[in-house]
C-alpha positions as CSV (number, residue, x, y, z in Angstrom):
1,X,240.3,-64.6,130.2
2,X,243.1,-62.5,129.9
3,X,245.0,-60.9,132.9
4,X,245.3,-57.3,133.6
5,X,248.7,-55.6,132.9
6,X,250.6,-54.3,135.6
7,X,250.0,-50.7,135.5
8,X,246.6,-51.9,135.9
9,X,247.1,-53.7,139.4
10,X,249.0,-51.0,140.7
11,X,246.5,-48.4,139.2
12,X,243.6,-50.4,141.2
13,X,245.9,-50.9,144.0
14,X,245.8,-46.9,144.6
15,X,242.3,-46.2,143.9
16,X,240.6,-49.3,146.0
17,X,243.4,-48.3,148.9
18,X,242.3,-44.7,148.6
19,X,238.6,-45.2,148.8
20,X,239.0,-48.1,151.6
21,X,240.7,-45.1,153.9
22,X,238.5,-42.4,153.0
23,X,235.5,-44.7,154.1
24,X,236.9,-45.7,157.3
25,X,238.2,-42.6,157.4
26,X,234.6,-41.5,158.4
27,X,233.6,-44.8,160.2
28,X,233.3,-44.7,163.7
29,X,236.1,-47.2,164.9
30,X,233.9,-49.6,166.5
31,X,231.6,-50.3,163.6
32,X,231.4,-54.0,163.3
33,X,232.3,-55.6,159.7
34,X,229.7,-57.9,158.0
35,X,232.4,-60.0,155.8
36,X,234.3,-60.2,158.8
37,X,232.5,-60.3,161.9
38,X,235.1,-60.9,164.2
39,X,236.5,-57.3,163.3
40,X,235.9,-53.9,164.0
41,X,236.9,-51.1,161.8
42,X,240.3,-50.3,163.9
43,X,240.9,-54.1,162.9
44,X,239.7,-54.0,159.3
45,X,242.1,-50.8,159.1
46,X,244.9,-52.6,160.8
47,X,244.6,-55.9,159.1
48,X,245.4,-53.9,155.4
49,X,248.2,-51.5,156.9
50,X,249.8,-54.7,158.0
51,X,249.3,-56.4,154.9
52,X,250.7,-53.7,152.9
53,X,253.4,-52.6,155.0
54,X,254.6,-56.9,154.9
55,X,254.4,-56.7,150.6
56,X,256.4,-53.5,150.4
57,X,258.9,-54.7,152.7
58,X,259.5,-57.6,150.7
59,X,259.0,-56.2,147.3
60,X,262.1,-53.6,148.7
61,X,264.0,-56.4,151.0
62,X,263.7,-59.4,148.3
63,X,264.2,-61.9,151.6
64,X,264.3,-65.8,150.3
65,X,261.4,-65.8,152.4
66,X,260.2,-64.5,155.8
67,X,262.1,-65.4,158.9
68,X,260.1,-66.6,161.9
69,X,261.8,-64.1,163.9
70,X,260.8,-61.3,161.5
71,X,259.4,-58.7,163.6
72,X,256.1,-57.0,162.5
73,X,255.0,-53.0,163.1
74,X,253.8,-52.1,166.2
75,X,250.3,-51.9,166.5
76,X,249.0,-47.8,166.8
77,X,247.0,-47.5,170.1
78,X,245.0,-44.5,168.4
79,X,242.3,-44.2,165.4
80,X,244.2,-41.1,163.7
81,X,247.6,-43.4,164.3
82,X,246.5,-46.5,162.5
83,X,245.2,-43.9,159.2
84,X,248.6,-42.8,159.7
85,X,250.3,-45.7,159.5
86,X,248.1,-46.9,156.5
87,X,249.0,-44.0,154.5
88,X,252.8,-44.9,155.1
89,X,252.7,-48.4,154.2
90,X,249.9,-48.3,151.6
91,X,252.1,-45.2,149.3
92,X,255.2,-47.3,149.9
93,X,253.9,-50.6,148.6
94,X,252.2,-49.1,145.2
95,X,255.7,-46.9,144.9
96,X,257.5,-50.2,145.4
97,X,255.3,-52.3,143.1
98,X,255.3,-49.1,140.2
99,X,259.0,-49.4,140.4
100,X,259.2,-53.0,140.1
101,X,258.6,-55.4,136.9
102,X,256.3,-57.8,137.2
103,X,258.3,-60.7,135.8
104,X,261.3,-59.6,138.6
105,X,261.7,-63.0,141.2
106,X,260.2,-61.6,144.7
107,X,258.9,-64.5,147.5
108,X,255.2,-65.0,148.0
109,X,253.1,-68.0,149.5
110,X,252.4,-69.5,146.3
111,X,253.8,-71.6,143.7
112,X,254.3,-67.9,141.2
113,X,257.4,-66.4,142.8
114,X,257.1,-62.9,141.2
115,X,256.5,-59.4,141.7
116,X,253.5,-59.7,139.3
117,X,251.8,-62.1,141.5
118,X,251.9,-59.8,144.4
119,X,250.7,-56.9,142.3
120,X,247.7,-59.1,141.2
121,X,247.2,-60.2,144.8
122,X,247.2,-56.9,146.6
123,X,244.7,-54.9,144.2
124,X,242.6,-57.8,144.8
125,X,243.4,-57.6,148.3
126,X,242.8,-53.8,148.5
127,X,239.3,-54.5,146.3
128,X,237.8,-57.0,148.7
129,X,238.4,-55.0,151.7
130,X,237.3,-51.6,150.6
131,X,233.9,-53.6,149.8
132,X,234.3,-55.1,153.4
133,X,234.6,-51.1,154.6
134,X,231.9,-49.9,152.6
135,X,229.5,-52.6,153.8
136,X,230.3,-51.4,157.3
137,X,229.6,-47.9,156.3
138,X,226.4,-48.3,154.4
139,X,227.6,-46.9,151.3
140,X,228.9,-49.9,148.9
141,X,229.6,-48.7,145.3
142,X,230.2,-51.2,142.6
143,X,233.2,-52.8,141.8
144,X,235.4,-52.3,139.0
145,X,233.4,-55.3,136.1
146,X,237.1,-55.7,134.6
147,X,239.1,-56.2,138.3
148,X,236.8,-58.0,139.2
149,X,236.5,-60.4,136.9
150,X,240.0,-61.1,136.8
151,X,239.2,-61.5,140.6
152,X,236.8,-64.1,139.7
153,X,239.5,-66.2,138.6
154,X,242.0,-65.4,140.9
155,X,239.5,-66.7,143.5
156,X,238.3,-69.8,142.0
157,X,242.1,-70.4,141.3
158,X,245.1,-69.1,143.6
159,X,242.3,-68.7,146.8
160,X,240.3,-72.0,146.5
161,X,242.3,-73.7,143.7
162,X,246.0,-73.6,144.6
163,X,247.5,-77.5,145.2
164,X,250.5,-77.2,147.6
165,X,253.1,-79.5,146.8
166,X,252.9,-82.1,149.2
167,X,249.2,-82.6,148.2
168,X,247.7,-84.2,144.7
169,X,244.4,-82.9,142.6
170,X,242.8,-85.9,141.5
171,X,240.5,-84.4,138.8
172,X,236.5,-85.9,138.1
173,X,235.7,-85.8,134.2
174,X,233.0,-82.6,135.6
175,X,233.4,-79.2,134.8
176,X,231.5,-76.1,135.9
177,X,231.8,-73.1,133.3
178,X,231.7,-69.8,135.6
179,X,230.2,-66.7,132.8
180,X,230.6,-62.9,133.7
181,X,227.7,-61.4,131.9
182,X,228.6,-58.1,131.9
183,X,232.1,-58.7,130.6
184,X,230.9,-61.4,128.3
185,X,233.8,-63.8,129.8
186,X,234.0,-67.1,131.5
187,X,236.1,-69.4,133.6
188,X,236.3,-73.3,133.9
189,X,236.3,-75.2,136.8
190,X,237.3,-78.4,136.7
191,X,236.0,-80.8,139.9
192,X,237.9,-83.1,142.3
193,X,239.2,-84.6,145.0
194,X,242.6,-82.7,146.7
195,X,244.5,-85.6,149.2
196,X,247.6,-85.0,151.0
197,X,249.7,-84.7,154.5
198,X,250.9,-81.6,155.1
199,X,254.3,-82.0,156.6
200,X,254.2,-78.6,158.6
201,X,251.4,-80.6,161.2
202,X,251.0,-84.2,159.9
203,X,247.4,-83.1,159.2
204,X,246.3,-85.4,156.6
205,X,243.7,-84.3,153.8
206,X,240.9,-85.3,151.5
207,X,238.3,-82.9,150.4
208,X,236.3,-81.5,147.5
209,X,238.7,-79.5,145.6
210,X,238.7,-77.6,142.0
211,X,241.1,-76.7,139.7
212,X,240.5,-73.5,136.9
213,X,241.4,-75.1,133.6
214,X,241.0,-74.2,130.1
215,X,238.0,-74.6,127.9
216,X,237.9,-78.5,127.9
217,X,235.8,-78.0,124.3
218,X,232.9,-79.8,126.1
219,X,229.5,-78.6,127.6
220,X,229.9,-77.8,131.4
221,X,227.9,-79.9,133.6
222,X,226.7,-76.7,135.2
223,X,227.1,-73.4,135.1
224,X,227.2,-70.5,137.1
225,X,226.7,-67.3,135.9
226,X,226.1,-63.3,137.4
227,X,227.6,-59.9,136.8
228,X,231.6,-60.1,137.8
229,X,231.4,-57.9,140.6
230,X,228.5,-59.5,142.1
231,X,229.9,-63.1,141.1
232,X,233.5,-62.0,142.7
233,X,232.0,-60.4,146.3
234,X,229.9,-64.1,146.5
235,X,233.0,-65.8,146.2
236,X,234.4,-63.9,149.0
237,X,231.2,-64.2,151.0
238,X,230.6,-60.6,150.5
239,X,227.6,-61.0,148.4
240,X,224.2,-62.9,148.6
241,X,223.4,-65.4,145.5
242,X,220.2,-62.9,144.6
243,X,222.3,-62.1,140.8
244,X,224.0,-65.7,140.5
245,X,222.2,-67.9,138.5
246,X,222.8,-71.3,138.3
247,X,221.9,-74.2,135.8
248,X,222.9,-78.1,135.3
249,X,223.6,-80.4,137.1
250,X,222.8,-80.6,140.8
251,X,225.4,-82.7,141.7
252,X,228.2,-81.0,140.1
253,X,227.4,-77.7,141.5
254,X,227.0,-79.1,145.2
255,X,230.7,-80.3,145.2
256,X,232.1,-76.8,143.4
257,X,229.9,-75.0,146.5
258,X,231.7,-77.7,148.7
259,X,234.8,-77.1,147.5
260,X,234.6,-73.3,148.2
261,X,232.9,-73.1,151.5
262,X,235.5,-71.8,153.0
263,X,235.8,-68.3,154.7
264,X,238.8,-66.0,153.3
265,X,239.9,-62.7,154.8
């Protein structure tokens, strides 16, 4: 499944950041949020402001990576101020990230050290939360099939898939084959087991984990298949399961729902 280019992140990035502010724009700022229930709409708004205003500060600063002194924006005490600040931060990230080429070394959390991985990551970012602000508001449109299909496999890999380094994949011979009907596309998962100690808190770790791979050239175990939008806000735990469809083995499938049964924000 092929990426998008990235005039087409930073495109999305602008359109899904646009629409998520006009909706909350509207929202009373109390309204709870379904996909994230602990928030509000003031936190919703907050939690992407502060998001965006971190990713254009490093796309602009190019730091080695963040200090744990680094001091974060103020918090707005006012509805109109947090918009305010959201239209600051959001305009300066997609200007950074337009100006910017995606193969140019920039930090991020992951093992892809680029620019182009935080273009990716933030029109993905800016998607799943102008669902969550929709969903809130009672007026959900769809979502882009091509974004989010590419979202699909962003999830299954860099949110649910990435292997740190201090950790180990050990991979089963099981695959689940993930098909986007609309977009006539799929992804493979491969099943496992990830093991490791993270250093950071001696936390040691074995769990159901899953990998995306490439077409193994053998029949998937089971398969899991839906419209990409609807497929890519289940993922999330956005969406209900009423337009995934699965088939195969029981087994299989139980450990790739193990392994991402996890709550992202």
């Amino acid at each position: 499944m092929a990426d998008l280019d990235s005039a087409d992140y930073v495109r999305h990035l602008r359109s899904e950041s646009r629409r998520f502010r006009d909706v909350l724009a509207s929202c009373p700022s109390g309204t709870r949020i379904p996909g994230c229930p602990d928030w509000n709409a003031s936190d919703l708004l907050w939690h992407l402001a502060e998001v965006q205003w971190f990713w254009a500060r490093t796309v602009r600063t190019r730091p080695a990576a963040p200090g744990d002194d680094d001091a974060g924006p103020e918090r707005p005490t006012s509805y109109d101020g947090l918009l305010a600040a959201f239209d600051d931060w959001s305009g300066e990230l997609a200007a950074q990230l337009e100006s910017s080429d995606a193969s140019e070394k920039a930090w991020t959390w992951a093992d892809d050290q680029t620019v182009g991985f935080i273009q990716r990551r933030q029109a993905h970012e800016a998607l799943i939360h102008r669902l969550d602000a929709e969903q809130a508001a009672g007026s959900v449109t769809p979502l882009d099939a091509r974004l989010a299909a590419d979202g699909v496999v962003e999830c299954l890999d860099v949110m649910f898939g990435g292997c740190p380094p201090w950790g180990e994949f050990h991979g089963l011979p099981h695959h689940v084959r993930v098909d986007l009907s609309d977009v006539r596309e799929s992804a493979w998962v491969q099943i496992g087991r990830f093991t490791g100690t993270n250093p950071a808190d001696d936390v040691h770790h074995d769990e159901d984990d899953i990998h995306v791979v490439a077409d193994p050239g053998v029949e998937p175990d089971a398969c899991v298949s839906g419209p990409a939008g609807a497929v890519d806000a289940w993922l999330w735990r956005r969406g209900d399961d009423s337009e995934i469809h699965v088939t195969g083995d029981k087994a299989v499938y139980d450990h790739f729902r193990l392994a991402i049964n996890h709550p992202i924000t």
